[in-house]
N, C-alpha and C positions, 0 to 999 in steps of 0.2 A: 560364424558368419559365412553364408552362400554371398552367390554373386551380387554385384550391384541390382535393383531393380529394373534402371532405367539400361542394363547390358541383358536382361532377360527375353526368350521369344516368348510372348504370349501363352506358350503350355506352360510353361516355366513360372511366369508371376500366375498363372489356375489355380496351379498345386501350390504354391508359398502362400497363395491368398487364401487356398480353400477353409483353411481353420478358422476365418472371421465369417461363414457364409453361414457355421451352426449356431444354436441359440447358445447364449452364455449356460456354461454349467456350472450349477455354486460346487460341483463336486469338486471339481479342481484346484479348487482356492484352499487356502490355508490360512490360519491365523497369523496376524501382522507379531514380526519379529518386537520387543521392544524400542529398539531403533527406530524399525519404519512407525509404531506408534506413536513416538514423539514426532518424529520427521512431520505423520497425518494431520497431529493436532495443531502442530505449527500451521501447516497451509490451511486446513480448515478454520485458522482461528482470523475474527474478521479485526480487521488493520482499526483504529480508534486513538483518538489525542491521548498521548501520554501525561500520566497524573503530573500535575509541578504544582504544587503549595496544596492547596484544597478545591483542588477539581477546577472544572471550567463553569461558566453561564454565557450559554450562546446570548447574544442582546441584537436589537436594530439600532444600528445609528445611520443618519442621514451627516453625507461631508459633501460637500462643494464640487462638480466634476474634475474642474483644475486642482484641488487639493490632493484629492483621492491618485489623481497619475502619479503626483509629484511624489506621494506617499508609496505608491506600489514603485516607482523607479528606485525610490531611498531605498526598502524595502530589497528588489532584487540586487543593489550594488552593495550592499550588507550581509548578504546571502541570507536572510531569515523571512519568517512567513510577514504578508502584512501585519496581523496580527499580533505578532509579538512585536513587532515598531512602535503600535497602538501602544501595548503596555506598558512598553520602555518609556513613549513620552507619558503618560499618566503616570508611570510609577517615577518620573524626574517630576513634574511637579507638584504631586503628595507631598517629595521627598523637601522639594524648596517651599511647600505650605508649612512642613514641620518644624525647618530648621527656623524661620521666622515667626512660630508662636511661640 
């Protein structure tokens, strides 16, 4: 490592700059190590809901504007998505439909 940049006279960041002024050369590159392979495919790989039981089905529902706050406040002071709130009371009352057939 040279100087800082911003401690550079203007001939000084010319010449550090000049090697971004040629066109890319593929000559220079080299195949990606193992490592950086996995490291690439990690960041290339696109972020998606993690599977939990048997997948997801996105659906519309319509809730009440008052409900819905009420729901996202429970929601952030529980630290979990709305979403899973939604679930939780659905899967609490499947659970009290079952237990009373």
């Amino acid at each position: 490592m040279g100087k800082k940049y911003w401690t550079m006279t203007s001939r000084e960041l010319r010449e550090e700059s000049g090697q971004f002024d040629e066109p890319m050369v593929v000559d220079r590159s080299r195949p990606l190590t193992p490592d950086e392979r996995k490291q690439w495919r990690r960041v290339k790989r696109k972020r998606g809901r993690p599977k939990v039981g048997q997948g997801f089905q996105r659906i519309s529902v319509s809730l009440e504007r008052a409900l819905l706050r009420q729901a996202t406040a429970l929601a952030r002071k529980r630290r979990i998505s709305r979403s899973r709130l939604i679930a939780q009371a659905i899967e609490q009352v499947l659970a009290v439909q079952r237990a009373s057939a």
